[in-house]
C-alpha positions as CSV (number, residue, x, y, z in Angstrom):
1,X,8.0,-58.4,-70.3
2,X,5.5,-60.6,-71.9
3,X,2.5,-58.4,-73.8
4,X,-1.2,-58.6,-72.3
5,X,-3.9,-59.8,-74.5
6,X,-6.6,-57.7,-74.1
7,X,-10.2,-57.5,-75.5
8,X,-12.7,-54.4,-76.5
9,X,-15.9,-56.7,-77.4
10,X,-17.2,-59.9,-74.9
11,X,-15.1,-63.1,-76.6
12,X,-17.3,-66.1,-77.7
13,X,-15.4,-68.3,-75.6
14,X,-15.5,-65.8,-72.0
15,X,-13.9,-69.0,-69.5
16,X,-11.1,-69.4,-72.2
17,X,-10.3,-66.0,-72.0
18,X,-10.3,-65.7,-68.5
19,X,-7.3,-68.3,-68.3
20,X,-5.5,-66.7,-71.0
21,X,-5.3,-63.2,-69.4
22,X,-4.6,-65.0,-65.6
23,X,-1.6,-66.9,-67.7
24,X,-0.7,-63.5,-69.1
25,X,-0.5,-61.6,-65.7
26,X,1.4,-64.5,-63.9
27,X,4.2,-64.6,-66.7
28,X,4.5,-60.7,-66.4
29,X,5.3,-60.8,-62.7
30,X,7.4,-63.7,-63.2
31,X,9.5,-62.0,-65.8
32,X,9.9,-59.1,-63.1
33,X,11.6,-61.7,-61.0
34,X,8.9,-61.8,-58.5
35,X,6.2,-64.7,-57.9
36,X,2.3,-63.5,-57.8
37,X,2.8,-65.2,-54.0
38,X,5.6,-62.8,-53.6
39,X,3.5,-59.6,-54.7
40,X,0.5,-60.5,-53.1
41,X,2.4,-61.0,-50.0
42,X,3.5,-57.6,-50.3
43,X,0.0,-56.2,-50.7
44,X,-1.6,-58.9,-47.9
45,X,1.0,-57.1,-45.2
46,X,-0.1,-53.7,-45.9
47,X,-3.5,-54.3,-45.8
48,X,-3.4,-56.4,-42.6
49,X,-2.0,-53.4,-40.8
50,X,-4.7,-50.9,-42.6
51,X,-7.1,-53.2,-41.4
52,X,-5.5,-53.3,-37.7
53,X,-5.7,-49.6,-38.3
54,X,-9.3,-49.5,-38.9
55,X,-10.6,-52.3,-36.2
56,X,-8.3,-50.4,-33.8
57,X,-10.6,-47.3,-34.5
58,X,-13.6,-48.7,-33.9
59,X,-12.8,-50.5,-31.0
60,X,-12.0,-47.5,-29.6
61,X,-15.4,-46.0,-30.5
62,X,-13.4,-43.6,-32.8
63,X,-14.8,-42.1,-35.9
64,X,-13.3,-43.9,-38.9
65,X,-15.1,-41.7,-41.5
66,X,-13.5,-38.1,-41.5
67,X,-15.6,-35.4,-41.5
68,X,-15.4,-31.8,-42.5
69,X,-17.7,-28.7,-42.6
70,X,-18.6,-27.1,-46.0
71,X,-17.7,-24.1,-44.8
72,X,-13.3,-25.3,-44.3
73,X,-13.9,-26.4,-48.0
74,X,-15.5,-23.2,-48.9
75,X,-13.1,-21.3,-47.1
76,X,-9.6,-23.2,-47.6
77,X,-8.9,-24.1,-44.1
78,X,-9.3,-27.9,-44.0
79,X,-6.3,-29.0,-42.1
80,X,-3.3,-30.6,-42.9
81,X,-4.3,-33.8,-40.5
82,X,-7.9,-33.6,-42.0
83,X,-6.4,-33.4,-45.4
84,X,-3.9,-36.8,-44.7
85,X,-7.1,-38.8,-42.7
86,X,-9.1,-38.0,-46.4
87,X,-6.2,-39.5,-48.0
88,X,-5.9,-43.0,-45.9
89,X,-10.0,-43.7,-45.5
90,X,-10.4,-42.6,-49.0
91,X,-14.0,-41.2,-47.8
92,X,-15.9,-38.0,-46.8
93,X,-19.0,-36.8,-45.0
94,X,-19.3,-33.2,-45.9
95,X,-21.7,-31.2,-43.2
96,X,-23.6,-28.7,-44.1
97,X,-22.5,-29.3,-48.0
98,X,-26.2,-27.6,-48.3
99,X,-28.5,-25.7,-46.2
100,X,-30.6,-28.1,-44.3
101,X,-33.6,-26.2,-45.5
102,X,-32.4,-26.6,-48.9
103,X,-32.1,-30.3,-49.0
104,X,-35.7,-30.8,-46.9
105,X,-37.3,-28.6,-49.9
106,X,-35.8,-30.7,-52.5
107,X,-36.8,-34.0,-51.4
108,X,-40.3,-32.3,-51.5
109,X,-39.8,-31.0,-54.8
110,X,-39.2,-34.6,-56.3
111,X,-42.3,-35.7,-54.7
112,X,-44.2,-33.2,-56.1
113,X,-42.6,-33.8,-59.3
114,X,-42.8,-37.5,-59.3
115,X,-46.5,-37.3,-58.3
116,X,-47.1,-34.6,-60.7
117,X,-46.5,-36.7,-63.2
118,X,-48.1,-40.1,-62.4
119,X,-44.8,-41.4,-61.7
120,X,-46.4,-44.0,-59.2
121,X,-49.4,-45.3,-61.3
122,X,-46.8,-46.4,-64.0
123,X,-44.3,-47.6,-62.5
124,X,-43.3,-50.7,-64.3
125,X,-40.8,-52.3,-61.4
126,X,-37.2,-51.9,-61.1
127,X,-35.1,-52.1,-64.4
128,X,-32.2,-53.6,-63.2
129,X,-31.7,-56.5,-61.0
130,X,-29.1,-54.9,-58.9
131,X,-31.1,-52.7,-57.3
132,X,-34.0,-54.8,-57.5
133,X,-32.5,-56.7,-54.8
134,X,-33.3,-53.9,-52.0
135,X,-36.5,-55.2,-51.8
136,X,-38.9,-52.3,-51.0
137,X,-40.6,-50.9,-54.1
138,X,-39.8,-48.3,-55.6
139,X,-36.4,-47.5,-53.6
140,X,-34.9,-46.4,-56.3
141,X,-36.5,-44.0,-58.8
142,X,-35.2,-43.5,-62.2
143,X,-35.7,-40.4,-62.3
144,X,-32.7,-37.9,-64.0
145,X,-33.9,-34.7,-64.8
146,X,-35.8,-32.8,-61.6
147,X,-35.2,-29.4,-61.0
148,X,-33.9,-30.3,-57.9
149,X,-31.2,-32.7,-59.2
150,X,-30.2,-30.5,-61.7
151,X,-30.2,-27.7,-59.3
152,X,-27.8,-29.7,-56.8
153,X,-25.4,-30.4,-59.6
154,X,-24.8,-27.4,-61.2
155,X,-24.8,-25.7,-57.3
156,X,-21.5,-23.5,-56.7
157,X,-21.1,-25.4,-53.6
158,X,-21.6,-28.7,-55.5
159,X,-19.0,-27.4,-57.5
160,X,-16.3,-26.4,-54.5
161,X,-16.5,-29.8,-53.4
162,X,-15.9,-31.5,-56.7
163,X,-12.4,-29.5,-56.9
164,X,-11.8,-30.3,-53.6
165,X,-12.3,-34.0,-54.1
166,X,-10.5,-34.3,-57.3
167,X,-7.6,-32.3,-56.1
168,X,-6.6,-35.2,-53.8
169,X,-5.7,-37.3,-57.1
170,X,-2.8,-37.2,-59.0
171,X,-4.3,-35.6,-62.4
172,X,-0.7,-35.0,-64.0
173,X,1.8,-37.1,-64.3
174,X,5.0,-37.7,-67.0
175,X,3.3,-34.5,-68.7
176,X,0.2,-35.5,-69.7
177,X,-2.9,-34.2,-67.9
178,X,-5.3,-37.0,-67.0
179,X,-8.1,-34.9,-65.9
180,X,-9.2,-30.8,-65.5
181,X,-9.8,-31.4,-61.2
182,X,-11.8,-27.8,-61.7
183,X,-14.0,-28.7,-64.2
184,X,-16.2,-31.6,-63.5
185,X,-18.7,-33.3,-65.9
186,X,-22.7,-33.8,-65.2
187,X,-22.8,-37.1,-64.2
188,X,-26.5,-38.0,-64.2
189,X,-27.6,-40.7,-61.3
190,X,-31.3,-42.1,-60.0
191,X,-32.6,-40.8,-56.2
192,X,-33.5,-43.3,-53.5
193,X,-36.4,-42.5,-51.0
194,X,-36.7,-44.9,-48.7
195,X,-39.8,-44.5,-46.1
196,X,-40.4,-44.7,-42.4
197,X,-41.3,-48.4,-41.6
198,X,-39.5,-50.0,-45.0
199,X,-37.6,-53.5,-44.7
200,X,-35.1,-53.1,-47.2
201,X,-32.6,-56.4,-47.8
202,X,-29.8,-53.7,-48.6
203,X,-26.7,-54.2,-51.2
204,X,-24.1,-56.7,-50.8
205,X,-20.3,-55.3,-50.3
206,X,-19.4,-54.8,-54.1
207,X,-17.1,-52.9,-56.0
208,X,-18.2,-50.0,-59.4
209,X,-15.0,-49.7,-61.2
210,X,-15.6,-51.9,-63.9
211,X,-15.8,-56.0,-64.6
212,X,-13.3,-57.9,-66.4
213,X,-12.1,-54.9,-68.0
214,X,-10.1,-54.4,-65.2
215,X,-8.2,-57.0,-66.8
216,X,-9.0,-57.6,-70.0
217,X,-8.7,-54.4,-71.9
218,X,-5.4,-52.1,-72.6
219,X,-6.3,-48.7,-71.3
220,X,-6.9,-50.3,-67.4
221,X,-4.1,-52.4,-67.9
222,X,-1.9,-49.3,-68.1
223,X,-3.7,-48.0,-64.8
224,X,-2.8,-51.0,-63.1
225,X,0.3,-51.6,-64.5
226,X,2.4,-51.7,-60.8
227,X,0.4,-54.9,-59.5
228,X,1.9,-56.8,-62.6
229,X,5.7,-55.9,-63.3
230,X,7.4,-56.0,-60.4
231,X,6.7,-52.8,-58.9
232,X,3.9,-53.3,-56.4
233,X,5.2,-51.1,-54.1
234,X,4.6,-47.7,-56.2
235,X,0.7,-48.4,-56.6
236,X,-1.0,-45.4,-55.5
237,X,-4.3,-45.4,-55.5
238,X,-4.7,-41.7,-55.7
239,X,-2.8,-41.7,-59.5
240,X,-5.3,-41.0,-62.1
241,X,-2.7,-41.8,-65.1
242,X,-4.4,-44.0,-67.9
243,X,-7.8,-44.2,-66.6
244,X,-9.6,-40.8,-68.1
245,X,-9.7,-43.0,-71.2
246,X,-10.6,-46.2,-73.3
247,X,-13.6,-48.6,-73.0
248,X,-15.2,-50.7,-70.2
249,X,-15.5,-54.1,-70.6
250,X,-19.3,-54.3,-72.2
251,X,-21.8,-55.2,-69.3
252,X,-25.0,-54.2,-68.3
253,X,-24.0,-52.6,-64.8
254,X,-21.1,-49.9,-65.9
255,X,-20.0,-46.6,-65.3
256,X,-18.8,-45.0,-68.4
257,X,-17.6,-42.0,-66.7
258,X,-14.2,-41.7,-64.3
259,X,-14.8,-40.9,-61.1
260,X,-13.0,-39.8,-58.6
261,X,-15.3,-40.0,-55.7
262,X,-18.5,-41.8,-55.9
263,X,-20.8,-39.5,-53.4
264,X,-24.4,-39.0,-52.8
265,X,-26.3,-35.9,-51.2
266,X,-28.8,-36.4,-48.1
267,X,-32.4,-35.2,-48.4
268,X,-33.6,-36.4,-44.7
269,X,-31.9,-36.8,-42.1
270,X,-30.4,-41.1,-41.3
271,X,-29.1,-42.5,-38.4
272,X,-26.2,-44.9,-38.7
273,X,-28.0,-47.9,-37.7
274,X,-30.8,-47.4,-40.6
275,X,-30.0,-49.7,-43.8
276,X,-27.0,-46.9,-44.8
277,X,-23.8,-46.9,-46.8
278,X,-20.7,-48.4,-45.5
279,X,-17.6,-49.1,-47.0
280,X,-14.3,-50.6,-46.4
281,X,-12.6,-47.3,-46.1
282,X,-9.0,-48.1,-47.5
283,X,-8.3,-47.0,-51.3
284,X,-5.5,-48.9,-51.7
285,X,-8.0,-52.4,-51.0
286,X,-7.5,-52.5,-55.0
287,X,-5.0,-54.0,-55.1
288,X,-5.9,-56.9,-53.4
289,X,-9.0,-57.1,-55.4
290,X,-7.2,-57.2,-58.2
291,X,-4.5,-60.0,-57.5
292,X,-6.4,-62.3,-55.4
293,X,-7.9,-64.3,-58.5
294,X,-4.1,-65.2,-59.1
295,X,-3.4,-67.2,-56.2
296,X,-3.8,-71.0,-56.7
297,X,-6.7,-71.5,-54.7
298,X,-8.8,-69.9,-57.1
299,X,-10.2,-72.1,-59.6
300,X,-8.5,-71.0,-63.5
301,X,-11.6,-69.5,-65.0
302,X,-12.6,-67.7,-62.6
303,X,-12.0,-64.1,-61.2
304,X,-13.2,-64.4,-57.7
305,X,-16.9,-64.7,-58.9
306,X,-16.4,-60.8,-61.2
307,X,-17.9,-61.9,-64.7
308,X,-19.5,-59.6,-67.2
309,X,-23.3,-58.0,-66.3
310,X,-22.7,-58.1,-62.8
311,X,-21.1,-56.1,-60.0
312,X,-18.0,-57.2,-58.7
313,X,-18.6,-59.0,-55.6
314,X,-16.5,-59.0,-52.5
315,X,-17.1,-61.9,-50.6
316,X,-16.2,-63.5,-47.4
317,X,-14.8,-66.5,-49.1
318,X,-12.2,-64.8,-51.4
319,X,-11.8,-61.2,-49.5
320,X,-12.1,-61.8,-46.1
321,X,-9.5,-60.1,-44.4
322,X,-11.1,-57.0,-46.5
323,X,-14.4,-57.7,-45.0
324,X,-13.1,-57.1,-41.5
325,X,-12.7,-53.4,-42.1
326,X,-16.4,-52.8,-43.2
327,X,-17.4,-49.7,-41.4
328,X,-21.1,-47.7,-41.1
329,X,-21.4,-43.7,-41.8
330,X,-21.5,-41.5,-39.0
331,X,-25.4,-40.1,-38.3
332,X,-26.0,-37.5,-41.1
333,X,-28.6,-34.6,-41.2
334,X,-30.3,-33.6,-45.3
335,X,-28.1,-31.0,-46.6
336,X,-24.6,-33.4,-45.5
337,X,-23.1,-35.5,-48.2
338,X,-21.1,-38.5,-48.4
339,X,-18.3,-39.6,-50.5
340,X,-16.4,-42.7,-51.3
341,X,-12.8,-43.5,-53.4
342,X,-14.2,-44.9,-57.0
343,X,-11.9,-47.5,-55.9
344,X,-14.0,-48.6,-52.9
345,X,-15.7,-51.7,-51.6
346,X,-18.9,-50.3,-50.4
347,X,-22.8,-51.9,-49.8
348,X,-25.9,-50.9,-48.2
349,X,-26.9,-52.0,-44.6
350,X,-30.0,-53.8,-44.6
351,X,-33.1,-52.4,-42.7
352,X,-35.9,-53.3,-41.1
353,X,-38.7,-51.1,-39.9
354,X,-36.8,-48.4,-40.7
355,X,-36.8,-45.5,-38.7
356,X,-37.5,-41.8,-40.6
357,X,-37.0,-41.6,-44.1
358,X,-34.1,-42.4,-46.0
359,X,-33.5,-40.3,-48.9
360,X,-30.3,-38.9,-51.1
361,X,-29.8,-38.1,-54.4
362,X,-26.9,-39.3,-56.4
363,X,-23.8,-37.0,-57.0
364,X,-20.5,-38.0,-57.9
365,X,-17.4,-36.4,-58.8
366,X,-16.5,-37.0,-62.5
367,X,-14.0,-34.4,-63.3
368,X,-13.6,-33.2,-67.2
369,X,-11.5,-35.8,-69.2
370,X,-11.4,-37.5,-72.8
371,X,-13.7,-40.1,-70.9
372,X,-16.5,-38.1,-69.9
373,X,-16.1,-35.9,-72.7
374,X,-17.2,-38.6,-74.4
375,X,-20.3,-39.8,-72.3
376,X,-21.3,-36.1,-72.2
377,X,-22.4,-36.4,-75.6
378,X,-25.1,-38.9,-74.9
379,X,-26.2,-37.2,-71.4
380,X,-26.5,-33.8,-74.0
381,X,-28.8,-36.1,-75.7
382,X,-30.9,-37.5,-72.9
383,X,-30.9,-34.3,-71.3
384,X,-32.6,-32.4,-74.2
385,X,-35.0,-35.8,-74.8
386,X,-35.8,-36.4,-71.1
387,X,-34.8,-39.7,-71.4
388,X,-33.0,-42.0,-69.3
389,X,-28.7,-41.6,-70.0
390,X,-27.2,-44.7,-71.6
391,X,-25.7,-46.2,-68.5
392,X,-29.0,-46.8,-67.2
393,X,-32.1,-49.2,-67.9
394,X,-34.1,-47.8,-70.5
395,X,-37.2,-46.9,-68.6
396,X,-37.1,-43.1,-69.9
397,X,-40.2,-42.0,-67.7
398,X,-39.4,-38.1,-67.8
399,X,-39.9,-38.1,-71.8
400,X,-43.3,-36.3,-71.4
401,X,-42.7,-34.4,-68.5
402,X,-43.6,-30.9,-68.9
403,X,-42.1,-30.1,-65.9
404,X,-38.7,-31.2,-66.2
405,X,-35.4,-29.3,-66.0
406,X,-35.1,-27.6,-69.2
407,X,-31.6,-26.2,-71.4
408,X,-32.8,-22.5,-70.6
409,X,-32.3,-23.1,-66.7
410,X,-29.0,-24.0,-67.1
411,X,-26.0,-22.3,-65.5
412,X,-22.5,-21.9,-66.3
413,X,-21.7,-24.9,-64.7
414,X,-24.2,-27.0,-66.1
415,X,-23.0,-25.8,-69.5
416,X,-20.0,-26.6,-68.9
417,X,-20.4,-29.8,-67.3
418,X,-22.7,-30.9,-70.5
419,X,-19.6,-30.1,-72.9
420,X,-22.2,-27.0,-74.1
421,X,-19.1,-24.7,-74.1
């Protein structure tokens, strides 16, 4: 089969380069034998009936997001069914991840530290323009290093849920391990605190994985490699092989760390109707995402509107059938969390006049690999500084913060997830 290009630095000429890898993928699923209508049409079918699945669901005023107690996690007794529903929605609320009382103290903690420190008098406006777009200010703090987020994360319970979640991937395959599913890495993420009575213009349905690297450079290539020679049928979603390691395609909105599940903690309590998360809550959507720009109706230097420094969109005009299957989280009460597939199309409800406060931090579930080995070093280093971690604007408000989370309070866990043994 024909070789990929691939790139590791934005090239001068970024249209150009778009045709040349949409060339490149079409003339290595036509040297499988197969046309890129033939493959898509493979993927289109299932996803039509996932979709069915999913409409079905709610029609039926069923509950499309699974959810299981803390305490079957803890405990090893999550069912077989439970285990297989996790599997096809690709998403999670976990009750009573955390002590209700717990979560209701932290949220006061942050506003204690936040205030503590002046954080309102100098805030200088949101430092990206993604999240910029949800419209009531601040929503999002940039704020890393709390006690309380650093208590969360190095938590034993955080911890049981991590392994939990990563042990529903594939880590090993054709003997290499991809990933340690016990030993996750410290992810550092923002907090959002929404109020009572905000209007909020939400987030558009989007996609975190990457950009155009999910084309464009070698080590996602690999990941992907059964959407492009011939073997559509053995994608699986849930296979972690070649994705713990190479670079992102450079942008300004990236993830350098591999997660498994993208997931957030509650710190209130949010009804379903109140500007929350929902997601398209089928993994394997990927794959669709990722073919789509190949079909003839899309213009040749263009990816279904995914270009560098930007989220990648999913959009009624290219990913409609997709759309269809966009479903709310159930209520949740603080101390519950919520995960998502890294795969996922997911966005934020809009809100107006919202009702009780809407407040999580951010958790995910990056499990120990070459990858986030690597990113570990420079959250080591914005840890230690109180600075803002490079995947982030720089806004680095917690620098003279005396009353940050500091290297003595750490646990085994939070040594462990900073590479610090």
């Amino acid at each position: 089969m024909p070789p990929l290009p691939h790139w590791e630095s934005t090239p001068d000429d970024l249209k150009g380069a778009i045709r040349e890898i949409k060339n490149a993928l079409r003339a290595r699923i036509a040297a499988s034998g197969r046309s890129v209508e033939e493959v898509f049409a493979v993927v289109e079918q299932q996803l039509e009936a996932k979709v069915a699945e999913v409409e079905a669901a709610k029609a039926a005023g069923d509950s499309v997001w699974p959810v299981i107690d803390y305490a079957d996690i803890e405990d090893g007794t999550v069912s077989a069914d439970q285990l297989a529903t996790l599997r096809a929605r690709g998403c999670l609320v976990v009750r009573g991840h955390f002590p209700r009382e717990q979560a209701l103290a932290w949220d006061q903690d942050i506003v204690d530290y936040v205030e503590s420190n002046h954080f309102f008098e100098d805030y200088r406006g949101p430092g990206d323009d993604f999240f910029g777009s949800v419209g009531s200010k601040p929503e999002i703090y940039p704020i890393y290093w709390s006690s309380a987020q650093m208590q969360a994360r190095q938590s034993d319970r955080m911890a049981a849920v991590q392994r939990f979640l990563n042990a529903q991937w594939k880590s090993t395959s054709d003997g290499v391990q991809w990933f340690d599913p016990d030993r996750d890495s410290l992810y550092p993420d923002r907090i959002r605190r929404r109020p009572p009575g905000a209007d909020s213009g939400g987030l558009g349905t989007h996609n975190d994985p990457g950009t155009l690297d999910l084309w464009m450079t070698a080590a996602y290539q690999k990941a992907f490699r059964h959407l492009f020679d011939g073997s559509v049928e053995q994608y699986d979603p849930w296979d972690a092989a070649h994705r713990t390691a190479g670079p992102q395609y450079p942008g300004t909105t990236m993830c350098s760390a591999f997660r498994t599940f993208q997931g957030w903690t509650a710190l209130s309590d949010m009804d379903h109707d109140q500007g929350v998360l929902h997601t398209v809550p089928i993994p394997e959507a990927m794959a669709y995402l990722m073919l789509r720009p190949l079909l003839p109706d899309v213009p040749e230097d263009d990816m279904c509107g995914v270009t560098v420094n930007r989220v990648f969109p999913a959009t009624q005009k290219w990913h409609s059938l997709l759309l269809r299957a966009v479903t709310t989280i159930p209520d949740v009460t603080a101390g519950d969390s919520v995960w998502w597939h890294c795969d996922m199309i997911h966005g934020v409800a809009p809100v107006q006049d919202q009702k009780g406060w809407g407040n999580v931090m951010y958790i995910p579930a990056a499990p120990w690999c070459p990858r986030n080995e690597e990113y570990a070093a420079s959250v080591r280093e914005a840890f230690l500084t109180g600075s803002s971690p490079s995947d982030f604007p720089e806004e680095h408000y917690e620098r003279d913060w005396d009353n940050r989370f500091r290297p003595e309070d750490l646990n085994a866990t939070g040594r462990r997830g900073l590479g610090l043994v």
